[in-house]
TORSEFI-340401 format. One record per atom (N, C-alpha, C, CB): residue in one letter; z, y, x. Coordinates in steps of 0.05 Angstrom, whole numbers, plus 5000, padded with zeros to 4 digits. Glycine has a CB too. Example, Ala and Ser with C-alpha at 12.3 -4.5 7.8 and 13.67 -1.06 7.14 Angstrom:
residues 2
A515648865264
A515649105246
A515649345264
A518149115226
S514249555257
S514349795273
S515750015258
S511449885282
//
This chain:
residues 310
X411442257402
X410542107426
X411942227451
X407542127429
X412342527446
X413442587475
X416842527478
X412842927482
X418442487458
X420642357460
X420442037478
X421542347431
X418541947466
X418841597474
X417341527499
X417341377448
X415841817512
X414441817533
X416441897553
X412041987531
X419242177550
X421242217558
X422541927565
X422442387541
X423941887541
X425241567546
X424641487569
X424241327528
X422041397565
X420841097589
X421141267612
X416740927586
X420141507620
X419941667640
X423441617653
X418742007628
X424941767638
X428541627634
X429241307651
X429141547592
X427341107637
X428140907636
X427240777662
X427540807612
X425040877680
X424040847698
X424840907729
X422340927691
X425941187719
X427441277746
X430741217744
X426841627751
X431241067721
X433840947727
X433240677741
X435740907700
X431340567735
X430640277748
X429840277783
X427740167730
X428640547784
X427940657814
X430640677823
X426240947818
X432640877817
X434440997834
X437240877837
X434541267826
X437840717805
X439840597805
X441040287822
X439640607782
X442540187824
X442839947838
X442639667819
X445639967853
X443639497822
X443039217816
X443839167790
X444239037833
X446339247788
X447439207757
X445239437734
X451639337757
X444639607738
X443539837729
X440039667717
X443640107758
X439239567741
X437039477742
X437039217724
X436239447769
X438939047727
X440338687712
X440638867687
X444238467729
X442039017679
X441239177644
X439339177638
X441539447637
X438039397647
X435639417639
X433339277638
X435139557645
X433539067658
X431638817645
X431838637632
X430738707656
X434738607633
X435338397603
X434738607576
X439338267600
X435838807574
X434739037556
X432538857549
X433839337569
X430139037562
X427639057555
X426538817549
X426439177573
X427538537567
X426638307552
X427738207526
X426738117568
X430338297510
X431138317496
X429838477475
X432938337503
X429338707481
X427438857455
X425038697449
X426239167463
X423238657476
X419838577469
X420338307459
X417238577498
X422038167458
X422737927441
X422937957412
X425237827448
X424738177402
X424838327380
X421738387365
X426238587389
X420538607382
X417538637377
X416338397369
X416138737400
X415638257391
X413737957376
X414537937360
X413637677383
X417037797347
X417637717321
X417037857301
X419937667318
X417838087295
X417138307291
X415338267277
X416638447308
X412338257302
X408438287300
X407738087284
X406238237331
X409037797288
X408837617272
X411037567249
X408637417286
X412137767237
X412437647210
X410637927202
X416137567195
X410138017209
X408838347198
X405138137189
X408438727239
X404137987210
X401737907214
X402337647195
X400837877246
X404137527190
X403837237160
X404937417141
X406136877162
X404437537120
X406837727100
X406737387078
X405038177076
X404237257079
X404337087058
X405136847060
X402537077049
X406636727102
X406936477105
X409036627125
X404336247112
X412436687116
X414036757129
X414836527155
X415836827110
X415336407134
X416336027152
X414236037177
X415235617125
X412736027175
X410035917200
X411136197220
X405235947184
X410936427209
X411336657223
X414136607241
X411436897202
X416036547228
X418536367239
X418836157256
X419736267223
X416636007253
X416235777272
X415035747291
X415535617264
X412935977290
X412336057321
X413236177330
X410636137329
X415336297325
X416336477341
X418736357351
X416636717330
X419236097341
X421135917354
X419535797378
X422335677334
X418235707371
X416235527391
X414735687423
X413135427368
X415135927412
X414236137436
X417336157456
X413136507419
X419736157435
X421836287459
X422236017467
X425036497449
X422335777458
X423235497467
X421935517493
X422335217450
X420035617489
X417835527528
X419035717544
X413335617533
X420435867543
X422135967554
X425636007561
X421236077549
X426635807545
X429935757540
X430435477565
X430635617497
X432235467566
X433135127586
X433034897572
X436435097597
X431534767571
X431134487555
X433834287561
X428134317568
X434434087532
X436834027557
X435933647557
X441334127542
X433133627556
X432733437570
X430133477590
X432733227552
X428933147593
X427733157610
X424433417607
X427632847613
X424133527582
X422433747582
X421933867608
X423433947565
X424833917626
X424734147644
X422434007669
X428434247656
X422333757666
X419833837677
X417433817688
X420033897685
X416033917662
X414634167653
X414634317653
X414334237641
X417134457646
X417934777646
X420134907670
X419334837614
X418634817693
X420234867715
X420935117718
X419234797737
X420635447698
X420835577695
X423335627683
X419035607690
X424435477667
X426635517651
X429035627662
X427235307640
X429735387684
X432235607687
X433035827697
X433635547696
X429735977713
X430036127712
X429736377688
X429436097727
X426936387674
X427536537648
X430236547629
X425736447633
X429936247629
X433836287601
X435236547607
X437435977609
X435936557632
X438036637639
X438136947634
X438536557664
X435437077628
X434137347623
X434037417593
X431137357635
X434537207578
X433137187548
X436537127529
X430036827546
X435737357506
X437137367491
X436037377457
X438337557501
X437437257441
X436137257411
X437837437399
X436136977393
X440537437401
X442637437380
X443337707385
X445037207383
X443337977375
X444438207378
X448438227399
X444138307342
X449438087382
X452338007387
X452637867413
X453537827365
X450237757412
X449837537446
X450637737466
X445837407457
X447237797464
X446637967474
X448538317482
X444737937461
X449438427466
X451138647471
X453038607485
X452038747453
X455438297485
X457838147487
X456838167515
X458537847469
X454537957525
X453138017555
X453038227570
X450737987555
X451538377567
X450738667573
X454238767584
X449038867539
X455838847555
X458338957568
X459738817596
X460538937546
X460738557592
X460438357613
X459538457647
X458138187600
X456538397636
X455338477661
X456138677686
X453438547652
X456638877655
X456839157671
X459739157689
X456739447648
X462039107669
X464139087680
X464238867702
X465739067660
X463938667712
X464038487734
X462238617745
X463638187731
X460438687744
X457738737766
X458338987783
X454638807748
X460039207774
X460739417779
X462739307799
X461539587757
X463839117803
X467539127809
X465138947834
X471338907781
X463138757831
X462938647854
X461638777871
X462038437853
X459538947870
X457739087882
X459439317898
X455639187861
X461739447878
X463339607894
X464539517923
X465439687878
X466339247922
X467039097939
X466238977967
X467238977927
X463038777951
X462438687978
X459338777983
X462938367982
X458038917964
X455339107968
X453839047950
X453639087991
X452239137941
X449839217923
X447438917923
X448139567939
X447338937952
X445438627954
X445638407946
X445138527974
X448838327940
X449938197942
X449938027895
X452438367963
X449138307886
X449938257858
X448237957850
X448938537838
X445938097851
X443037957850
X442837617844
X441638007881
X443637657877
X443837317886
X446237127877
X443937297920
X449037287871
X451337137854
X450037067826
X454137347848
X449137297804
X448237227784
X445536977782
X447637477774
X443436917802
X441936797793
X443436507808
X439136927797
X445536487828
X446536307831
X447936157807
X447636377848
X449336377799
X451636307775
X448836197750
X454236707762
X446436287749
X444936197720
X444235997733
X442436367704
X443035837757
X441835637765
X444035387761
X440835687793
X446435447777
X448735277765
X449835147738
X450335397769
X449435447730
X450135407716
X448535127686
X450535667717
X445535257689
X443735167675
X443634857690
X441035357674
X444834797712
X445334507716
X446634337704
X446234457733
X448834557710
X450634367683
X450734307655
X452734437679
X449434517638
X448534497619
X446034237616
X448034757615
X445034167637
X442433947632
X445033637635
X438933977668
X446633707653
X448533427665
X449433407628
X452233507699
X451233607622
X452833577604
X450733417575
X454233887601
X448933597571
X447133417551
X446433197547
X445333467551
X446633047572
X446232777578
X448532657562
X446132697609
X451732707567
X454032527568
X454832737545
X455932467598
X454832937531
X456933057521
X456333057489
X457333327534
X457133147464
X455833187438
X456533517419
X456932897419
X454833537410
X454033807404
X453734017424
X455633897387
X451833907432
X451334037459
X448034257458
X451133737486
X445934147433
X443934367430
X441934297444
X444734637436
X439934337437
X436634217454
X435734387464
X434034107437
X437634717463
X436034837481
X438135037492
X433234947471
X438335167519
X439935357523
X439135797529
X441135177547
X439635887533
X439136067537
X441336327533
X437336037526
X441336587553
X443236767559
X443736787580
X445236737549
X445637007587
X446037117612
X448137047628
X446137337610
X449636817603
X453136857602
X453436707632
X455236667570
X451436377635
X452736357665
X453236497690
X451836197673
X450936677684
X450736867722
X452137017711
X447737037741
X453837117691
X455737307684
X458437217697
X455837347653
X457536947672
X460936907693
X461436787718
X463036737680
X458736817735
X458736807766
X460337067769
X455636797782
X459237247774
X459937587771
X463437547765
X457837797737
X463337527746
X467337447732
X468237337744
X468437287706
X467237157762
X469136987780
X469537057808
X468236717781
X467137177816
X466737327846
X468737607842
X462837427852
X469637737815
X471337977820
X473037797811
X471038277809
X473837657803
X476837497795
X478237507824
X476437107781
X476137367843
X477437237875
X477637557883
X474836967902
X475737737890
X475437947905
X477638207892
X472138007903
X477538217863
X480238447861
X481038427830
X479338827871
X483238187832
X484238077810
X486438227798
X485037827815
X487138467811
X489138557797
X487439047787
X492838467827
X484538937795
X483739167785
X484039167759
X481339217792
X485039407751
X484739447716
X482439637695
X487539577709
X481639547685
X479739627673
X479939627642
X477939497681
X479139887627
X479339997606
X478739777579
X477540227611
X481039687564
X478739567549
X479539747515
X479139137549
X477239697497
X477539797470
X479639767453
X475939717458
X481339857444
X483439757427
X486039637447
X482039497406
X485739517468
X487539407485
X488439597511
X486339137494
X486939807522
X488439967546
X486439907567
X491639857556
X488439967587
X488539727619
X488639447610
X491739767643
X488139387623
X487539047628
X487138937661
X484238967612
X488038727673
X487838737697
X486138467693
X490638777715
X483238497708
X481438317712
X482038017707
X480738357736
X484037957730
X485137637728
X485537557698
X488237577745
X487037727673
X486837687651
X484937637639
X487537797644
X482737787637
X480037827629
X479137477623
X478038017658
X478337477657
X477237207663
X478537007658
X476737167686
X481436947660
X482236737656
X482336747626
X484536687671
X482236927612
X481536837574
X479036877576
X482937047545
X477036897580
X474136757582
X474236517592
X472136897599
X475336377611
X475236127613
X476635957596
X475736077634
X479036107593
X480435857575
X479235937554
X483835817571
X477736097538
X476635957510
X474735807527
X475036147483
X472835867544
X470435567545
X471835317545
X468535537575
X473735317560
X475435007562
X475934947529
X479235037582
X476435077516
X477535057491
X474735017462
X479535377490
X473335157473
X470735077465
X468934767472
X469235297475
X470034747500
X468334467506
X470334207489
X468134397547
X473934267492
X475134017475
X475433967453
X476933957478
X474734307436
X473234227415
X471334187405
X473434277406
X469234077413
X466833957415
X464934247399
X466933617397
X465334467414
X463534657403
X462534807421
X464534797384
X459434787416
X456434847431
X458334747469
X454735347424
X458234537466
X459634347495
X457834467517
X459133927495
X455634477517
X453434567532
X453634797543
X451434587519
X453735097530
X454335327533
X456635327551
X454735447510
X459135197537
X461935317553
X461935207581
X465035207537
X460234907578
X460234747607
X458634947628
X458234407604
X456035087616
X454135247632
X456535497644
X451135387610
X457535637623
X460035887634
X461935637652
X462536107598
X463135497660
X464935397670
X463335417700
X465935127655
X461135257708
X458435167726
X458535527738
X454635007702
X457835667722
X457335957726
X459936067747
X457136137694
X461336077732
X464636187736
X465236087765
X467136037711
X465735777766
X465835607794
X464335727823
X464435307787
X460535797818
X459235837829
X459636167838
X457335717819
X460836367823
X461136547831
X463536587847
X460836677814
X466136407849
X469536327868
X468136257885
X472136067859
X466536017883
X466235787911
X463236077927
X464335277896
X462236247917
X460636547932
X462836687952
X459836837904
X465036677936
X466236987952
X467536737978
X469637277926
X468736477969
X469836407992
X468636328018
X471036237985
X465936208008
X464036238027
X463536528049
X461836208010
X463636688029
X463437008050
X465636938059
X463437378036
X468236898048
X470837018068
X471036848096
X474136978052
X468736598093
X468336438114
X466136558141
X467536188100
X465036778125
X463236848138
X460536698143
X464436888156
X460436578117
X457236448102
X456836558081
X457036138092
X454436788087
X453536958066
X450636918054
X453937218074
X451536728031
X449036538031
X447736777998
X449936068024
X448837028008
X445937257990
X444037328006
X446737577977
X443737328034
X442837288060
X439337098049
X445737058081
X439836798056
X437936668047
X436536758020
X438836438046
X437236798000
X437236907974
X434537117974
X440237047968
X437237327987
X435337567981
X432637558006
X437337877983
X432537428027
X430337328041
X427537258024
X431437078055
X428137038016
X426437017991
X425837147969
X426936877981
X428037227964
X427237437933
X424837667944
X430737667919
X424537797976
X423437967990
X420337817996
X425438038015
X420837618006
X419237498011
X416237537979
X421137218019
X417737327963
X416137287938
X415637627924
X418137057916
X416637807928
X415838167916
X414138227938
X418738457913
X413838097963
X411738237975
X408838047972
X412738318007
X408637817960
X406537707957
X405837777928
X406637437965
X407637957912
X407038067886
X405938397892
X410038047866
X407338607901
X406338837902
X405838867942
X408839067883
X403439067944
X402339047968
X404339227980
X399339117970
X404439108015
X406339178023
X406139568038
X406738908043
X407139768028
X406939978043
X408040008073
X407940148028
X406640258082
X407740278109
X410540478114
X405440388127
X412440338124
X414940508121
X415440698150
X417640298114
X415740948141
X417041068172
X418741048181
X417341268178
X418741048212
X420640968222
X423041068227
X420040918237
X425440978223
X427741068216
X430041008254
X428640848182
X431441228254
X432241238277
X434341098278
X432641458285
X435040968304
X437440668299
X439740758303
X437440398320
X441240548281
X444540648284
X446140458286
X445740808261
X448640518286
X450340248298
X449840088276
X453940278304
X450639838285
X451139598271
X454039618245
X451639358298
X453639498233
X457239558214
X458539288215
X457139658171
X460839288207
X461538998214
X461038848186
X464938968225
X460738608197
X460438408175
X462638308157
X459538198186
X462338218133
X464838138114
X467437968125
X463637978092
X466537818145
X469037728159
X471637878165
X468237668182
X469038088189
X470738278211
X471938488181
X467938508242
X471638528158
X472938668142
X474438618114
X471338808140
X473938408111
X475438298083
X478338238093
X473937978068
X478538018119
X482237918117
X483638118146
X482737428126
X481038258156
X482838428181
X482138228205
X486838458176
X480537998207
X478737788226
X477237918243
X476737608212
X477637968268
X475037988285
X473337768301
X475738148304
X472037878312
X470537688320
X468437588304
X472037518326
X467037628281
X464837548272
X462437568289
X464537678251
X461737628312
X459437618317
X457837888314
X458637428304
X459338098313
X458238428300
X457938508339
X461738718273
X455038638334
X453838778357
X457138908370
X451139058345
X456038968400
X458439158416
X458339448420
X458539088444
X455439448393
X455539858383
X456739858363
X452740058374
X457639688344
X460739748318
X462239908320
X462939578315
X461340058301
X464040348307
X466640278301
X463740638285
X468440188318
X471140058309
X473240248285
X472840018339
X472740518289
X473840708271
X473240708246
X473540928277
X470140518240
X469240438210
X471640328207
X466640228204
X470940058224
X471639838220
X474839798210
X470939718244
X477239928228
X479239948226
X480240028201
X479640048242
X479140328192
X479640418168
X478640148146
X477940728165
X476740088150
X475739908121
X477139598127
X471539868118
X478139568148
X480539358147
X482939468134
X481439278176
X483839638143
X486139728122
X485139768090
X487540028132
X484039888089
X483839918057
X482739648042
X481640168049
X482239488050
X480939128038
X484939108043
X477338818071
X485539058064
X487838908058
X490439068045
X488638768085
X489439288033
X491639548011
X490439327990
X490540018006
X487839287985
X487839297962
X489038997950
X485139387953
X488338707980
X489738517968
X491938567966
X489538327977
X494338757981
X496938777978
X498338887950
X497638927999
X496139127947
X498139267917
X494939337905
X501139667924
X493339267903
X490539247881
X488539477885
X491539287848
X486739497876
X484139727880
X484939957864
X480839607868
X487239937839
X487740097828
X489840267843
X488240017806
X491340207861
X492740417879
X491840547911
X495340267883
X489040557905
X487340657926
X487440937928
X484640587922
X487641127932
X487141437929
X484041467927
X488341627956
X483141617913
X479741647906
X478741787933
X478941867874
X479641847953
X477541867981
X477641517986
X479242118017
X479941427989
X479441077999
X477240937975
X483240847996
X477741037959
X475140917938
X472340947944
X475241037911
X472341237951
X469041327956
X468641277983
X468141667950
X469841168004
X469041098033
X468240788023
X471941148060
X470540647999
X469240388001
X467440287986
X470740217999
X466140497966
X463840497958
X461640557975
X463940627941
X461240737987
X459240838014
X459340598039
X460641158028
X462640468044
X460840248055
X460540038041
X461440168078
X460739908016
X458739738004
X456339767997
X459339657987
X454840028008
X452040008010
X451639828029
X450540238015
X451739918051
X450939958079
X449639658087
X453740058098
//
């Protein structure tokens, strides 16, 4: 017991201390295991009616998957749960790696706040299209579920933001992102004209789109994780009661994604902006569109990690 009491103890203050991607693991994790468990409780609880044990436990995750007709609504819940819920070990793991790698490359870039609201954009989209496509398309599946569309929101938001970062892959090396993604998309394309699971690849396509048409929006200086995470704050404080926070002493303003992604001023950033941020983190955004994130020197890395908190 004191190992699995360690664990959770482990598993808790990574959920406290860590950031968004860290936290998007570990709760697909965990809803991924206790899914496991039920099934589990119920074939353990029928030993003498396996099938039934099987069939409720279909009928339990369905009320929670994306219906791909008019079910949804009823289950106005769906698109948001699907997108959390995994059956398939291989799904599921294939996800998870995914995650981590895009989620890392976006959060580094344009901040931590920012992960959140791409991924549940990229699953809402995504799970749109998957309901459009069901209507008009064939072998498309009565129900959907996975992480893969707000993933490949994430895949598409570091595709635009740093397409020529390279990242480690198994058996293959370096790899420079833009590759990555563009063979994740072209199998979905390749999956939808060959009429296989049409639904899925249409939902990753919906996903993918919604995470490009994110970052261009920022470079417009419409940062619609803004509204997002408003709400997301909103609805956790009518869930856990609100504490009293001390007060914290004021500091300059930083500039906004405008004034720092293309080297643009003028966004509208207070006239206490420390321009010496600012300057430095204009040059290093436009190093990296010029020759990539991989030819950064690791102080330019850890200044542009420290300011994608901020």
């Amino acid at each position: 017991m004191a190992v699995f009491r360690s664990i959770w103890e482990d598993i808790k203050h990574s959920f406290r201390a860590g950031n968004m991607v860290t936290r998007l693991v570990i709760l697909n994790f965990a809803i991924f295991v206790l899914v496991k468990i039920i099934f589990v409780l119920l074939w353990l609880a029928m030993p003498g009616n396996r099938d039934k044990a099987g069939d409720l436990f279909e009928q339990g995750l369905l009320f929670f998957c994306m219906p791909g007709d008019w079910r949804l609504l009823w289950h106005v819940w769906a698109p948001f749960t699907s997108m959390f819920l995994h059956e398939g070990f291989g799904h599921f793991l294939g996800n998870i790696i995914a995650l981590y790698l895009f989620g890392v490359i976006v959060g580094d870039l344009i901040g931590d706040r920012r992960v959140l609201p791409i991924y549940l954009l990229g699953g809402l989209v995504g799970n749109v299209l998957y309901l459009i496509s069901a209507q008009f398309m064939p072998y498309v599946g009565s129900y959907a579920l996975g992480a893969s569309g707000a993933i490949m929101a994430l895949a598409g938001a570091a595709l635009i933001l740093a397409p020529d970062y390279r990242v480690m892959l198994f058996l293959l090396g370096e790899v420079k992102v833009k590759y990555i993604v563009l063979v994740l998309v072209l199998l979905d394309l390749v999956g939808i004209a060959n009429q296989s699971n049409t639904g899925g690849h249409a939902a990753h396509i919906g996903g993918f789109a919604a995470g490009c048409w994110f970052v261009f929006q920022l470079r417009d200086n419409k940062d619609w994780s803004e509204p997002i995470n408003r709400l997301l704050d909103k609805m956790m404080g009518w869930i856990l009661p609100a504490r009293p926070r001390p007060k914290k002493a004021k500091r300059k303003t930083q500039p906004a994604f405008r004034a720092t992604f293309g080297g643009a001023k003028g966004s509208g950033v207070s006239d206490t902006t420390d321009m010496s941020f600012q300057e430095r983190l204009d040059a290093i955004l436009d190093k990296i569109k010029e020759k990539g994130y991989e030819n950064l020197s690791q102080e330019e890395k850890d200044f542009l990690y420290e300011a994608s908190k901020k």
